[in-house]
VOGURO-885540 format. One record per residue (C-alpha): residue number from 1; residue in three letters; x, y, z. Coordinates in pm, whole numbers. Each point is the difference from the previous one (the first is absolute). Layout:
    n  res      c1      c2      c3
  NUM  ALA       X       Y       Z
...
//
This chain:
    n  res      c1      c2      c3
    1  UNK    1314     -86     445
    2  UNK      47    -303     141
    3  UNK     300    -107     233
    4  UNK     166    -342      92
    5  UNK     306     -64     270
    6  UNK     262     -22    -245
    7  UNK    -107     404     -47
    8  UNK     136      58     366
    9  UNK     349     -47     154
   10  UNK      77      75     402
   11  UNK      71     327      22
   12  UNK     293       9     245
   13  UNK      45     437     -22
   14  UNK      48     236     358
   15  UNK    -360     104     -82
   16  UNK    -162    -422     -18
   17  UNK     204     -97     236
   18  UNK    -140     226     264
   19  UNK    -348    -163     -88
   20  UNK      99    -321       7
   21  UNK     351    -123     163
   22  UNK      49    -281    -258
   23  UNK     -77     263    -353
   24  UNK    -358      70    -168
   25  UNK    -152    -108    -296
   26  UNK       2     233    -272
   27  UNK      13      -7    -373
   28  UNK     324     -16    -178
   29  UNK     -24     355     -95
   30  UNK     -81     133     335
   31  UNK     314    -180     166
   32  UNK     241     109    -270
   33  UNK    -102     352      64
   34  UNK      13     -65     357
   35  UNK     341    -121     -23
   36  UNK      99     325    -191
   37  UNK    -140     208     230
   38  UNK     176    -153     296
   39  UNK     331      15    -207
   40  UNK     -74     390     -81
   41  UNK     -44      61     381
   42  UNK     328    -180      62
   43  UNK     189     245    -220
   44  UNK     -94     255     187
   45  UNK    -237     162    -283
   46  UNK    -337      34     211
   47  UNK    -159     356     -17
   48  UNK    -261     135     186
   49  UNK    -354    -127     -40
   50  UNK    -355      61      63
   51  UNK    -207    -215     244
   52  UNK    -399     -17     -11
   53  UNK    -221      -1     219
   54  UNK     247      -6     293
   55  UNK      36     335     -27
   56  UNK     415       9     -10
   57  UNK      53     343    -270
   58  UNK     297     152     188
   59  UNK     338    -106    -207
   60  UNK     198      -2     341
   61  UNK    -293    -241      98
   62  UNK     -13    -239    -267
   63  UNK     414      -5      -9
   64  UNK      -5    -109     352
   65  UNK    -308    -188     -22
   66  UNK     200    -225    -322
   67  UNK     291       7     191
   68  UNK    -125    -189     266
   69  UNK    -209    -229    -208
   70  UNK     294    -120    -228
   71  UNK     295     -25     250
   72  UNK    -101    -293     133
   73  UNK     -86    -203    -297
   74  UNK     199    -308    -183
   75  UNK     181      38    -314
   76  UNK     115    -354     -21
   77  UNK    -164    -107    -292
   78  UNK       5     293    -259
   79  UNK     246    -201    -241
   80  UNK     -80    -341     104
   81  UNK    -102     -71    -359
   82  UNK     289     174    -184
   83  UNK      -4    -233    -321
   84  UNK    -417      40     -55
   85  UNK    -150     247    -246
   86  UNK    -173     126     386
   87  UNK     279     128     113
   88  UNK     130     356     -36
   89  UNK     245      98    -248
   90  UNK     290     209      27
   91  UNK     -68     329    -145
   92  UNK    -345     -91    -141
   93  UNK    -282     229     168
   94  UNK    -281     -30    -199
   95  UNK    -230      64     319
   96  UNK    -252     317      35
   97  UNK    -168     183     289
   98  UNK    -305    -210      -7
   99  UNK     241    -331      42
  100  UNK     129     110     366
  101  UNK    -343     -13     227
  102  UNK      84    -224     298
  103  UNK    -278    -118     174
  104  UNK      -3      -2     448
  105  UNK    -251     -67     245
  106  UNK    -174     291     137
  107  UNK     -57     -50     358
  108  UNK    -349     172      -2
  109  UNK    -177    -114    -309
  110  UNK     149    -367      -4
  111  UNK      63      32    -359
  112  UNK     279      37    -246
  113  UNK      94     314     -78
  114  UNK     239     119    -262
  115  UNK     310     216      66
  116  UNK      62     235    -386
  117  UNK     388     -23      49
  118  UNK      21     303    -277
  119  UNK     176     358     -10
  120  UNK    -379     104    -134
  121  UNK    -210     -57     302
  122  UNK    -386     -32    -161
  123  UNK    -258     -11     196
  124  UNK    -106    -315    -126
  125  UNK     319    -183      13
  126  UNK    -104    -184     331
  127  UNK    -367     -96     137
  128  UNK    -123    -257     187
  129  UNK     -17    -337    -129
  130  UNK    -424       9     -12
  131  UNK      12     277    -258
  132  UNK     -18     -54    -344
  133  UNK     343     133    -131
  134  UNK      77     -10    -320
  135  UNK     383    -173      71
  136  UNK      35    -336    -104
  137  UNK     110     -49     384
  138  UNK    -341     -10      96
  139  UNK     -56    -379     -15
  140  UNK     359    -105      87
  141  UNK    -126    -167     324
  142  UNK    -224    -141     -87
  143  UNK      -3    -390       3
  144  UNK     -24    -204    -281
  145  UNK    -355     -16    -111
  146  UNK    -235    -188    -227
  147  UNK     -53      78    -356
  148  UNK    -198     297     -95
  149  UNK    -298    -218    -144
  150  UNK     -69    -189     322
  151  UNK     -25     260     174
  152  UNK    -274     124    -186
  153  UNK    -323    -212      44
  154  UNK    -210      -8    -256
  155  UNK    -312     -67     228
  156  UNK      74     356     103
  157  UNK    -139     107    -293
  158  UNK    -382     160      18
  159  UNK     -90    -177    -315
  160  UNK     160    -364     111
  161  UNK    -204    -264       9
  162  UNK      90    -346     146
  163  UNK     -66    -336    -200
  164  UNK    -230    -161     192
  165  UNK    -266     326       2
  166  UNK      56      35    -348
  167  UNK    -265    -373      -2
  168  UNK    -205      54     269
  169  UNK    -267     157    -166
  170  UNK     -47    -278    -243
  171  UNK      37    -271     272
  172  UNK    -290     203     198
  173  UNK    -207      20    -302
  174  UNK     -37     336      -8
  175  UNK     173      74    -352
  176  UNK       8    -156    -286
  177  UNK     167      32    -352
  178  UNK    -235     227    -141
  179  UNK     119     380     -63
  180  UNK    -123     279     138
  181  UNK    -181     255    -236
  182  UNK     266     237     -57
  183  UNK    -221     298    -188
  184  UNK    -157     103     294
  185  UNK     123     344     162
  186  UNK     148     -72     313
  187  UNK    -198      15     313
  188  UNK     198     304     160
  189  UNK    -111     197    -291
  190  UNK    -340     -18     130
  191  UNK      80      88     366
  192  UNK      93     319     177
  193  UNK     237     226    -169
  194  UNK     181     -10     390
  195  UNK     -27    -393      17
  196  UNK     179     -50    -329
  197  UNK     242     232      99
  198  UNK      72    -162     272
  199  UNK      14    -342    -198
  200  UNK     260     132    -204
  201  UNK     219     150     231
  202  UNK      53    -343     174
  203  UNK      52    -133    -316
  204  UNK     276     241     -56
  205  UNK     140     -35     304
  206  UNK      -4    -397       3
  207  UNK     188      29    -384
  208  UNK     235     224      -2
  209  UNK      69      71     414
  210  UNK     -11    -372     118
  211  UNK    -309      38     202
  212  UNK     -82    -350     157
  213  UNK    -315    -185     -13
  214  UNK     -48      60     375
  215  UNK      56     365     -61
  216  UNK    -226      33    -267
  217  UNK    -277     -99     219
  218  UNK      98     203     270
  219  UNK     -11     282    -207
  220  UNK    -326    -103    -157
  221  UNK    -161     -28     345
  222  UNK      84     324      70
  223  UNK    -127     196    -346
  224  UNK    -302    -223     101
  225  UNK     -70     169     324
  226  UNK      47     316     -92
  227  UNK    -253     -52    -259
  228  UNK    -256    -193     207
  229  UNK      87     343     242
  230  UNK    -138     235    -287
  231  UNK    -271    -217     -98
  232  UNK    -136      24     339
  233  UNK      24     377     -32
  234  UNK    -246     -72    -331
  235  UNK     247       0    -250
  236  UNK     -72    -264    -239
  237  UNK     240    -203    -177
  238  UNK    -108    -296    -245
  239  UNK     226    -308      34
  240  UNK      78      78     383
  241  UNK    -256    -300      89
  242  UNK     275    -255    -162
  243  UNK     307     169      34
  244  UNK     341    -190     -86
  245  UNK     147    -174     330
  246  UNK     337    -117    -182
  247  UNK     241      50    -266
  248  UNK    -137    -261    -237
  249  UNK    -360     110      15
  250  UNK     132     385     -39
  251  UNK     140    -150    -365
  252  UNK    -259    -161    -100
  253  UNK    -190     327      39
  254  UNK     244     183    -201
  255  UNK     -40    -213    -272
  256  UNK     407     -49       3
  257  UNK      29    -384     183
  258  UNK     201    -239    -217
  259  UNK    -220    -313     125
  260  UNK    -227     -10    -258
  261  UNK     288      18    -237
  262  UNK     209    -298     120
  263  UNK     -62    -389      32
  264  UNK     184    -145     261
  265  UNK      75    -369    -120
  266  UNK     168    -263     161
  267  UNK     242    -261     -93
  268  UNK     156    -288      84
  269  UNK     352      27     135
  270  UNK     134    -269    -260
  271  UNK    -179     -39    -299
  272  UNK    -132     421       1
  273  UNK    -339     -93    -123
  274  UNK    -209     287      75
  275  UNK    -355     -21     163
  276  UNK    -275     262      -1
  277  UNK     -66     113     347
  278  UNK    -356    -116      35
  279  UNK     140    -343     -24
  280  UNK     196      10     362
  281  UNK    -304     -95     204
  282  UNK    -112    -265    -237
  283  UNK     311    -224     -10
  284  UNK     -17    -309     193
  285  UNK     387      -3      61
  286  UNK     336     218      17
  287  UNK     152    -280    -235
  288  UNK      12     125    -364
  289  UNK    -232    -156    -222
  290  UNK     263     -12    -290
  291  UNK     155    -375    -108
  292  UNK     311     -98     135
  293  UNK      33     333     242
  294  UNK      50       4     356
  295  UNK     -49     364      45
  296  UNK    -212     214     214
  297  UNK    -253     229     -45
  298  UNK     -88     161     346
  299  UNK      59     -54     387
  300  UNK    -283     -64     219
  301  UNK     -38     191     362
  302  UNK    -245     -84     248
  303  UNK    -139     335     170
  304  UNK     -87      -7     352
  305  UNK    -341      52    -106
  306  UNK      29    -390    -177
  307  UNK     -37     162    -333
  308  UNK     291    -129    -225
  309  UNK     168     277    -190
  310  UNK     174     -89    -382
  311  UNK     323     224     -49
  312  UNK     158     -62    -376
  313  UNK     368    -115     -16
  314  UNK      47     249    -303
  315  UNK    -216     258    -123
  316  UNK      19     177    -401
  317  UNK    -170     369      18
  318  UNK    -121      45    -351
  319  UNK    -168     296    -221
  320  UNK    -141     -64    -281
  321  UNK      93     240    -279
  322  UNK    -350      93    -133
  323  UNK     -51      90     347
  324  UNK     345     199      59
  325  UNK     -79     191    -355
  326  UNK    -384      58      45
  327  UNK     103     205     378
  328  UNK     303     157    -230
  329  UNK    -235     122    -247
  330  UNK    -238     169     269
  331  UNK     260     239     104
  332  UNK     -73     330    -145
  333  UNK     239     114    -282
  334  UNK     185    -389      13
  335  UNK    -120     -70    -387
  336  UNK     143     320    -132
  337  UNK     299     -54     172
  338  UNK      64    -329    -150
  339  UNK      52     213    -348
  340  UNK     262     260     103
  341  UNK     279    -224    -143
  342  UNK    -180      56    -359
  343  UNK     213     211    -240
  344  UNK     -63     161    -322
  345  UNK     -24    -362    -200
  346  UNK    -195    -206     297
  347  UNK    -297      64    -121
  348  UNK    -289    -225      72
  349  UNK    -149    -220    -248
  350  UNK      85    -270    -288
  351  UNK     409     -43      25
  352  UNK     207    -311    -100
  353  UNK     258     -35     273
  354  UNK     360     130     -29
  355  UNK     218    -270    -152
  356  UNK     312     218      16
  357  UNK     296    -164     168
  358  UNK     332     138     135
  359  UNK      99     344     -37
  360  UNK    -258      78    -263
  361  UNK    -278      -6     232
  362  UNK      97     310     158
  363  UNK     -19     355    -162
  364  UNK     250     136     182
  365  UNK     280    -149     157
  366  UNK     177     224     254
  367  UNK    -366      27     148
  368  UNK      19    -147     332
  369  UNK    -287    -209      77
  370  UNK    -194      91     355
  371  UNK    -295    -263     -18
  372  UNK     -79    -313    -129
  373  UNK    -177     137    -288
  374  UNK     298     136    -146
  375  UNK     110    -370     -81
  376  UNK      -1    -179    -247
  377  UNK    -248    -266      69
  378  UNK    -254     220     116
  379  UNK    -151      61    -379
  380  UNK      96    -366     -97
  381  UNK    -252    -191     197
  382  UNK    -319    -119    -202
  383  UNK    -369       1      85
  384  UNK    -166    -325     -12
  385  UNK     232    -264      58
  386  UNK    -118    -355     125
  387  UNK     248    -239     128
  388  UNK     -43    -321    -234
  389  UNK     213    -346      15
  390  UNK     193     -86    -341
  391  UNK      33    -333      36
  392  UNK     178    -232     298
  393  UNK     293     323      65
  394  UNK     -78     288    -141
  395  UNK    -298     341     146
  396  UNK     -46     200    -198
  397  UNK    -157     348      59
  398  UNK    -278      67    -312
  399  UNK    -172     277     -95
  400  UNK    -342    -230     -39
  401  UNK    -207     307    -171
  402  UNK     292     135    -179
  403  UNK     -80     364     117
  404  UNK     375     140       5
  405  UNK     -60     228     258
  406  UNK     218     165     201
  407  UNK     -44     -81     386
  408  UNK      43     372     135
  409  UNK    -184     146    -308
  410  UNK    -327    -116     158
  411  UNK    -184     255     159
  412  UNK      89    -162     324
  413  UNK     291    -238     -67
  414  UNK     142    -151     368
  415  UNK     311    -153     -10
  416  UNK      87    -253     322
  417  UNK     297    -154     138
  418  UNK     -22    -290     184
  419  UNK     361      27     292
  420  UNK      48    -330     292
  421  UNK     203     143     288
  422  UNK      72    -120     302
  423  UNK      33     250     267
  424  UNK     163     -30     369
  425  UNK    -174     173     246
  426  UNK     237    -167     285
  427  UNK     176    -261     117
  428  UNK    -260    -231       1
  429  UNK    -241      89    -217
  430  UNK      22     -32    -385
  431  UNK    -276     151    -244
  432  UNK    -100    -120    -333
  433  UNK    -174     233    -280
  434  UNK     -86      42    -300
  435  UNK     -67     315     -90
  436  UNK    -180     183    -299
  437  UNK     145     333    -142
  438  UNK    -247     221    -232
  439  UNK     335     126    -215
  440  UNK      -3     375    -149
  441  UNK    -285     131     319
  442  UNK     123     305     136
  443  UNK      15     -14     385
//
């Protein structure tokens, strides 16, 4: 959750002011409780409590020991504010156990720790301000810090790849536009039941445990000697003689990278006309070619080799569709699953689509519905429709060979929605998509 200044008032209580002679920062909610807990102490209501990991248990102890840490302290300010919802109200104690953990300085660790000011003495109640406790007090002095989504780099991710390599390829040469055949089994399937093992357990790791690219090869170095180690021994294992240095080559063994999948474009930062990649090292200048636009298309840098490198102002990931359903479709089970919505009357074949409207397109009414299927536009969409103009005004949508087929009564009927969104990963940064939902798949 993110926090500004106006979230934190000087905290002026006996406890702040011993870390700070002029008060301490704190959220609102931390110095009201503060506040009530100096004004509890005042009235004489303190009980014994349990200190960790100073070691205090004796009652006699910890009496003495609170004695002598609250005698001294300042109540000047405990109504200073009478007239503010802050302040405490006559006969109002709303406050539980959890609300009265004061926080000092222990002299050994250099650290918070909390003081459980409760007739209940937990074990629990006070630690050390490096654990993780589950109190709320845990953060309280902590400064004020940035938002949650800058602190959070996105380059920390194992699958993050900056703008500039996304082109460098293309601008060496090396690639081109042309896909790679995607019906060929994956090369790890033809090496070393131990080698792909060891592919995939990177992979794992670099998905779902936020492995870095540096790790990853690490860790591929190392299942490397310990095979070249065997082989010397005479075990033999196919593939070892090209085995996967990095992350990216250790997908594209798999058979599970996303490159072939997307085309990076790039546009310019005014007009957003979009420009295959293979045209970056061809254009004569960063100017867009457009009439009447002054934007940009790409910065240049000069290496220290002399080589000048092209960066795009603005990129556009894209995936085809055809693409996007074609990999869909070669997941085992994925085409029967796109029928489990089907009831009783969705049969496939020849069916004119629903033209019910309001409440009559629904057989029961005090059904709830719990997909999109359920609705009532689901059944109404027709098969076959071509956009055609009508006139200066008017588009039309036509049924040009006047099939009257239902769209989901064909044996494979996809219905798309099209959603623009723009999404704020910080501060600074602003994302724009467009996104394309494949309504009624099960996830």
């Amino acid at each position: 959750m993110s926090r500004s200044d106006s979230e934190y008032v000087l905290c002026t209580c006996s406890q702040c002011l011993q870390l700070d002679s002029k008060g301490y920062p704190q959220q609102k909610r931390i110095e009201r409780r503060h506040r009530r807990n100096d004004a509890r102490d005042a009235r004489g209501t303190t009980t014994p409590f349990a200190l960790h990991p100073t070691g205090l248990s004796a009652a006699s102890d910890q009496q003495s020991a609170a004695a002598s840490l609250h005698d001294s302290l300042p109540y000047d300010n405990f109504y200073s504010h009478s007239d503010s919802d802050t302040s405490l109200h006559d006969g109002e104690d709303n406050s539980s156990d959890d609300d009265f953990l004061w926080p000092i300085l222990d002299p050994e660790l250099k650290e918070p720790v909390y003081l459980s000011f409760s007739s209940d003495s937990k074990a629990g109640s006070a630690s050390g301000g490096s654990s993780d406790a589950e109190s709320s007090d845990d953060e309280e002095h902590r400064p004020a810090s940035p938002t949650d989504s800058e602190t959070h780099d996105i380059t920390d991710d194992p699958l993050f790849r900056s703008r500039a390599s996304l082109f460098n390829a293309f601008q060496a040469g090396s690639q081109s536009m042309v896909p790679d055949d995607e019906n060929d089994q994956p090369w790890a399937f033809n090496d070393h039941p131990a080698i792909r093992h060891a592919y995939i357990r990177v992979f794992l790791d670099a998905a779902f445990k936020g492995m870095k690219h540096e790790s990853a090869a690490s860790m591929l170095d190392g299942f490397r000697v310990v095979f070249e180690s065997a082989a010397a021994a005479g075990v033999e294992y196919p593939g070892l003689s090209n085995f996967a240095r990095t992350l990216p080559t250790v997908e594209k063994r798999l058979g599970v990278s996303t490159d072939s999948l997307i085309t990076y474009f790039f546009l310019c930062n005014v007009c957003w006309k979009p420009h295959s990649p293979s045209e970056l090292a061809n254009l004569d200048s960063p100017n867009c070619d457009q009439l009447n636009c002054d934007g940009k298309l790409y910065t240049v840098k000069r290496l220290s080799s002399g080589v000048e490198k092209r960066t795009p102002v603005l990129t556009l990931p894209f995936v085809p569709p055809e693409k996007a359903i074609q990999r869909m479709c070669l997941q085992p089970g994925k085409v029967a699953q796109w029928q489990e919505w089907r009831g009783s009357e969705d049969v496939v074949g020849p069916m004119p689509p629903s033209t019910l409207t309001g409440y009559d397109a629904f057989t029961d009414l005090d059904l709830p519905m719990k997909d999109i299927s359920d609705g009532w536009g689901w059944r109404a969409v027709q098969a076959g429709l071509e956009r055609r103009r009508n006139g200066k005004w008017e588009i039309r949508d036509v049924d040009v060979t006047e099939a009257k087929q239902r769209f989901v009564a064909l044996p494979n009927g996809i219905i798309v929605q099209i959603n623009i969104d723009w999404c704020v990963h910080s501060s600074f940064n602003t994302t724009k998509s467009m996104v394309v939902f494949f309504a009624g798949f099960k996830p």
